[in-house]
C-alpha atoms as one frame of an Amber mdcrd trajectory, in Angstrom:
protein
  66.203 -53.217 -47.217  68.003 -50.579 -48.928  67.470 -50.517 -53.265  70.928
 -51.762 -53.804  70.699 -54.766 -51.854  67.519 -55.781 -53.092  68.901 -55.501
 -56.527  71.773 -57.787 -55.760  69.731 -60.556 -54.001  67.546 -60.290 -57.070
  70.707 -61.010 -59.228  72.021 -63.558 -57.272  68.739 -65.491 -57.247  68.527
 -65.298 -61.027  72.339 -66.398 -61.590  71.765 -69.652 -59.651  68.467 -70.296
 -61.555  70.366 -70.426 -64.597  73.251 -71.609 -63.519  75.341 -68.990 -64.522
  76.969 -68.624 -61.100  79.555 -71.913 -62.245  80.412 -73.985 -65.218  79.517
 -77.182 -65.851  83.122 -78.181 -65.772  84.275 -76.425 -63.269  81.830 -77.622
 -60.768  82.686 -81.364 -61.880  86.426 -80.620 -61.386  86.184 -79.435 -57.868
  83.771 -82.452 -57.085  85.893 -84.839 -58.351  89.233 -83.468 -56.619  86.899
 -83.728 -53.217  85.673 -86.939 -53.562  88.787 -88.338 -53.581  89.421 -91.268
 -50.728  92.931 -91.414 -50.518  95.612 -88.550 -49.484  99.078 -88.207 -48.602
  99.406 -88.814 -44.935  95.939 -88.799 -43.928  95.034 -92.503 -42.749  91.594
 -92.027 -44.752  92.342 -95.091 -46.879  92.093 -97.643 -43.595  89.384 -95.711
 -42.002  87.370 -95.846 -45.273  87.100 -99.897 -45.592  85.990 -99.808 -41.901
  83.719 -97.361 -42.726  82.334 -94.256 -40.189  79.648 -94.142 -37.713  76.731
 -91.800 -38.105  76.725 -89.007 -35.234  72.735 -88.912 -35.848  72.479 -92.432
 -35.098  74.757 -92.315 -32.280  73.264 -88.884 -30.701  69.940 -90.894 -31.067
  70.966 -94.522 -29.177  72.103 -92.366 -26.231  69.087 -90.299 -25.512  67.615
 -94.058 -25.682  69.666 -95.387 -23.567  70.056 -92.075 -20.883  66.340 -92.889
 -20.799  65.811 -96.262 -19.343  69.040 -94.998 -17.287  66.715 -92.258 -15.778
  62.946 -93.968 -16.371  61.271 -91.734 -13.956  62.215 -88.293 -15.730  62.478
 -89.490 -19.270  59.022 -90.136 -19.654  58.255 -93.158 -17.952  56.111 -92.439
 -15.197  56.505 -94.441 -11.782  54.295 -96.883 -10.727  52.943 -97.214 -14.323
  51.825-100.510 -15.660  53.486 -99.868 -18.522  57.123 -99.224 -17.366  58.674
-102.194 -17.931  57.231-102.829 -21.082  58.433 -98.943 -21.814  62.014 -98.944
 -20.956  62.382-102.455 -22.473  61.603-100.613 -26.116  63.696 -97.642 -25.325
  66.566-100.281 -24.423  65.793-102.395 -27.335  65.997 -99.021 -29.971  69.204
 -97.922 -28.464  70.936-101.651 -28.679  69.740-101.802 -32.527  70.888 -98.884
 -32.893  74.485 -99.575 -31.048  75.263-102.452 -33.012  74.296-101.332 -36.836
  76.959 -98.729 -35.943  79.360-101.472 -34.163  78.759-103.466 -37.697  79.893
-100.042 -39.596  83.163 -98.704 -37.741  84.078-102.946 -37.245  83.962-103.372
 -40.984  81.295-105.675 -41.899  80.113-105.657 -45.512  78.374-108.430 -47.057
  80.819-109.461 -49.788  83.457-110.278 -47.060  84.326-114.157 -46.413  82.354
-116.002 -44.326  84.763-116.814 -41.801  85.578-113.246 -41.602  81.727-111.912
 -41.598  80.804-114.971 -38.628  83.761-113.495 -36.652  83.062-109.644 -37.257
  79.186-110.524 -35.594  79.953-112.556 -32.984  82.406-109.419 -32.081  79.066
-107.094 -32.358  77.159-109.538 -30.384  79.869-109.476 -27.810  80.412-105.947
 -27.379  76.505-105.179 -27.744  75.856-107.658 -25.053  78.802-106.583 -22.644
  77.812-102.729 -22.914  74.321-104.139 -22.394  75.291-105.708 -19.133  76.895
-103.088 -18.030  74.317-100.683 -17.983  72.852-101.337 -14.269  75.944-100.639
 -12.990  76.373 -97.407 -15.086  73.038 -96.609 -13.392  74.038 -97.425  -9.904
  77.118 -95.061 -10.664  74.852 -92.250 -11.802  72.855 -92.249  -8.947  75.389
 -91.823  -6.806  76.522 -88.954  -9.329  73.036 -87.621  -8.955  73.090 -87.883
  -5.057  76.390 -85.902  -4.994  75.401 -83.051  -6.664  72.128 -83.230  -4.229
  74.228 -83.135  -1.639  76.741 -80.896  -2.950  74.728 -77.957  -4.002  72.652
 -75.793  -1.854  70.922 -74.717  -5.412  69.740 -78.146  -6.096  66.056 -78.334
  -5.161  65.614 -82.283  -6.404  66.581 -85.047  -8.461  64.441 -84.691 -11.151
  66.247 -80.734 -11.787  69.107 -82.621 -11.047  68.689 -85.340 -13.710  66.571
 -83.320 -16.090  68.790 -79.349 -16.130  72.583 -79.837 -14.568  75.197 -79.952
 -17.430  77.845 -81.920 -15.105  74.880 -85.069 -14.967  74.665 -85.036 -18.563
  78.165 -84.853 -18.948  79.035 -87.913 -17.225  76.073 -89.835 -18.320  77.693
 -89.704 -21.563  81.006 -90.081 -20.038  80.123 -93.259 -18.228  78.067 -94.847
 -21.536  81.288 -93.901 -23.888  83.769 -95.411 -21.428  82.116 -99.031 -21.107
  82.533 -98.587 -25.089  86.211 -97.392 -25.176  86.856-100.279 -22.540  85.102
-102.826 -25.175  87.697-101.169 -27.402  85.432 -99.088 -29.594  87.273 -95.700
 -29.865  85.404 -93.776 -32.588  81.798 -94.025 -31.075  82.996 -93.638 -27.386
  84.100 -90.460 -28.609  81.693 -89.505 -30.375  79.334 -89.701 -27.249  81.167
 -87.499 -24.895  82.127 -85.063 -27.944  78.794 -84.670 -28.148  78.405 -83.639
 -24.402  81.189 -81.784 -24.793  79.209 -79.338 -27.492  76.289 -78.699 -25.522
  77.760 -78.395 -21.896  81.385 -77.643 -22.509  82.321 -80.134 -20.342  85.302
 -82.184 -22.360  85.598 -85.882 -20.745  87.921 -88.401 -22.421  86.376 -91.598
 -22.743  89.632 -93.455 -21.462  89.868 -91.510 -18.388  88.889 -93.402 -15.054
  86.291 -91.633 -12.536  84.898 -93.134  -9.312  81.581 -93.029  -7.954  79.822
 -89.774  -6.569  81.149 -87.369  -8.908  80.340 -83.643  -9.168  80.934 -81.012
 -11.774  79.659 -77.814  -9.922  78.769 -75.290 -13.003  80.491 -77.303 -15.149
  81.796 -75.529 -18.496  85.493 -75.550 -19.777  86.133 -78.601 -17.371  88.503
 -80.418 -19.170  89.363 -84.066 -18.121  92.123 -86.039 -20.204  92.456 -89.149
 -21.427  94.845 -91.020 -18.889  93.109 -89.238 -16.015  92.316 -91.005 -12.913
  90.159 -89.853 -10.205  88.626 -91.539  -6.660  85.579 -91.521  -5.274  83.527
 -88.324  -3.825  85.478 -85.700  -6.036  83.914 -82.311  -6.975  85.297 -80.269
  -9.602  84.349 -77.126 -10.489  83.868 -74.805 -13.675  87.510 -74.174 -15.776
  89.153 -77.311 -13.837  91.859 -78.799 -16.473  93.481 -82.065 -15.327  95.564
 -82.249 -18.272  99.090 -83.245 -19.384 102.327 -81.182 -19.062 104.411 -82.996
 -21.749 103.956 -85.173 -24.546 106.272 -88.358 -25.062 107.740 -88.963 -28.537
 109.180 -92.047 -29.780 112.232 -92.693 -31.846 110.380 -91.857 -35.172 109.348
 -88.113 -33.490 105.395 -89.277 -33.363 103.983 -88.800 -30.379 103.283 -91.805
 -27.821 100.058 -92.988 -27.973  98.023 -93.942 -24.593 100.926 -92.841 -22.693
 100.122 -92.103 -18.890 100.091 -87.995 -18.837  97.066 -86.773 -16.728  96.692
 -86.006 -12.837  95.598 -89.008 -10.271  93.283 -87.071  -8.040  92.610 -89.190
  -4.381  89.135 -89.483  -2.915  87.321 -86.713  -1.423  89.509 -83.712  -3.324
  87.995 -80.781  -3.817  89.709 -78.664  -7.112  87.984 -74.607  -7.431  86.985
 -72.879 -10.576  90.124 -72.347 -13.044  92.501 -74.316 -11.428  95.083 -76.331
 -13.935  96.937 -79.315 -12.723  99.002 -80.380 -15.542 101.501 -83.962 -15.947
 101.382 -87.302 -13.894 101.349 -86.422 -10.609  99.035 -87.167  -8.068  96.563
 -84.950  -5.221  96.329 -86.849  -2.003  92.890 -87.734  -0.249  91.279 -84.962
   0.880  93.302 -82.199  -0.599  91.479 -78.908  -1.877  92.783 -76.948  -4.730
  92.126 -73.554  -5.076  90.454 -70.977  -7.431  93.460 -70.269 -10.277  96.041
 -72.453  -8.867  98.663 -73.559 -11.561  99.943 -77.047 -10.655 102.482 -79.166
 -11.657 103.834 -81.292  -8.669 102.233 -83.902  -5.837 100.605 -82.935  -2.627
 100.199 -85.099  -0.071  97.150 -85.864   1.284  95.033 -83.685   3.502  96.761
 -80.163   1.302  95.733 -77.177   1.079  96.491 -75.157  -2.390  95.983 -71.491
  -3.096  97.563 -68.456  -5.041 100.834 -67.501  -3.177 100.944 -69.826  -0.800
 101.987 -72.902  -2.439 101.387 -75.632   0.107  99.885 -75.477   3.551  98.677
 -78.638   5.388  95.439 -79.129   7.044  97.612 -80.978   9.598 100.781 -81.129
  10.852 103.944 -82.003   8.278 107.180 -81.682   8.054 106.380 -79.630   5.010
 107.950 -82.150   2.728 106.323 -82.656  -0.291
C-alpha cells in the first residue's frame, strides 16, 4: 500500500466518523425523495397495498421443498427410521413458508374487513393446498427429468451427480415448482423461483411455459425458454438454445399484448444443438433435430433435419414442402 493511499483511506475513515462526508439535510432530502411510494407511470402504488414477497423467504421454501422432492440426496438417508418423520418437517417449513408469502403478495393485512380477510385465507389455503397436492406429481416428472439426462449423457455416472451437480435438474426443479404456482395464478413468486435458477445456472425458464416429461438441458447455460413456449415429451436442448418470440403484438393503445401466444411448439422427441434460435409461433415436428447455430423462423415437419446452409433436409422421403 503505497503512502498516498494509506493517507486517503485514513481520511476517508475519519470523515465518516464525524460525519463530515454529508449534511444532515442533505442526507434527509435524498431519503425522503427515495422513500417515496408513488411515481408517474410506475404501477408501484397497486403493487404496494398488495405488498412484495421476500426472495430470502422464497429462496428458502424451495430448497425445502427440492428436498423432500429428492429425500435420498438432500439429507435424508434411505431406509432410515426417521424419513418420514424428516421430509414431513422439511414439507411442513416450506408450506409455512409458501403461504406467509401467499398472505403478503395476496394482500392480507389485519385491518381489512372481515369478509374480505375470510376470503383472502381461504384463497391461501386453496392455493397452499393445491401446490401441496401437486407436488408428487412434480416428483414423478423430475424423475423422469433425472432419468433423461441418465440416459442422455455418457458423462453422467449416477443419479445422485445427477440430482446433486447438473444445472439443467436444478433448473427445472424450479421450473416445475414455479409453474404449479403461476398455474394457481401467483405470478410474482413463480417468478421469483425460476429467476432465481436463472442466476445461478443461466438457464432462463418462464414459469408460464409448458414442458413435458423427460426433459434434458445438456450443459445448460444461456438456454432461454419463453413464456408461451410449449414443448412434448423426451426433448433435449442444449447450451445457447433460445425458443423465443419473433414479434411482439400491440394493441390499439401501442402497449404491448400481454400473454399473447409468441414462442416455438417443439413436438416430442426433438433434438435442438448448442446456439440454435428458433424465434415466433411456429412449430418443430416430432422427431426433428436442429442444428448447432441454426437461425429459425418457420415450421418443419416432422422427422427434419436443420443445419447451417442447408435449410431443410428430411430424414425421409417428402415432397420437400414445408
Amino acid at each position: 500500500m503505497t503512502e498516498m493511499t494509506r493517507e486517503l483511506i485514513q481520511k476517508c475513515l475519519a470523515e465518516q466518523a464525524t460525519g463530515a462526508w454529508s449534511d444532515d439535510s442533505e442526507l434527509s432530502a435524498v431519503a425522503s425523495q427515495l422513500s417515496r411510494s408513488s411515481r408517474a407511470g410506475s404501477g408501484q402504488v397497486a403493487v404496494a397495498s398488495r405488498g412484495l414477497p421476500s426472495r430470502t423467504a422464497i429462496i428458502e421454501m424451495v430448497e425445502s421443498i427440492r428436498s423432500v422432492l429428492f429425500p435420498e440426496f438432500f439429507g435424508f438417508p434411505a431406509g432410515s427410521d426417521r424419513v418420514l418423520f424428516q421430509v414431513g418437517m422439511a414439507l411442513d417449513h416450506g408450506m409455512r413458508l409458501l403461504r406467509e408469502q401467499l398472505n403478503i403478495v395476496l394482500g392480507y393485512h389485519q385491518d381489512q374487513e372481515l369478509a374480505t380477510r375470510a376470503l383472502k385465507e381461504q384463497c391461501v389455503r386453496d392455493i397452499s393446498r393445491g401446490f401441496m397436492r401437486n407436488l408428487c406429481r412434480v416428483q414423478s416428472l423430475l424423475e423422469t427429468d433425472a432419468q433423461a439426462a441418465l440416459s442422455g449423457d455418457p458423462a453422467a455416472t449416477s443419479a445422485a451427480e445427477i440430482a446433486l451437480c447438473y444445472p439443467g435438474l436444478f433448473a427445472m426443479t424450479n421450473y416445475r415448482l414455479a409453474h404449479e404456482l403461476h398455474r394457481l395464478g401467483v405470478p410474482v413468486i413463480s417468478r421469483i423461483i425460476t429467476e432465481h435458477a436463472h442466476s445461478i445456472t443461466g438457464i432462463d425458464i418462464h414459469p408460464g411455459a409448458q414442458i413435458g416429461e423427460s426433459f434434458f438441458i445438456d450443459h445448460g447455460t444461456g438456454v432461454v425458454i419463453g413464456e408461451t413456449s410449449i414443448i412434448g415429451n423426451r426433448v433435449r436442448l442444449y447450451h445457447g438454445v433460445t425458443l423465443g418470440a419473433k414479434t411482439f403484438q400491440k394493441g390499439e393503445d401501442g402497449a404491448l399484448v400481454k400473454g399473447a401466444p409468441r414462442h416455438p411448439i417443439v413436438e416430442d422427441d426433438v433434438v435442438i444443438y448448442a446456439g440454435a434460435t428458433v424465434l415466433g409461433r411456429i412449430t418443430i415436428g416430432r422427431g426433428s433435430v436442429i442444428g448447432g447455430n441454426v437461425w429459425l423462423t418457420h415450421s418443419v415437419p416432422p422427422g427434419s433435419v436443420v443445419t447451417q446452409g442447408k435449410p431443410l433436409e428430411q430424414h425421409r422421403a417428402s415432397d420437400g414442402k414445408i
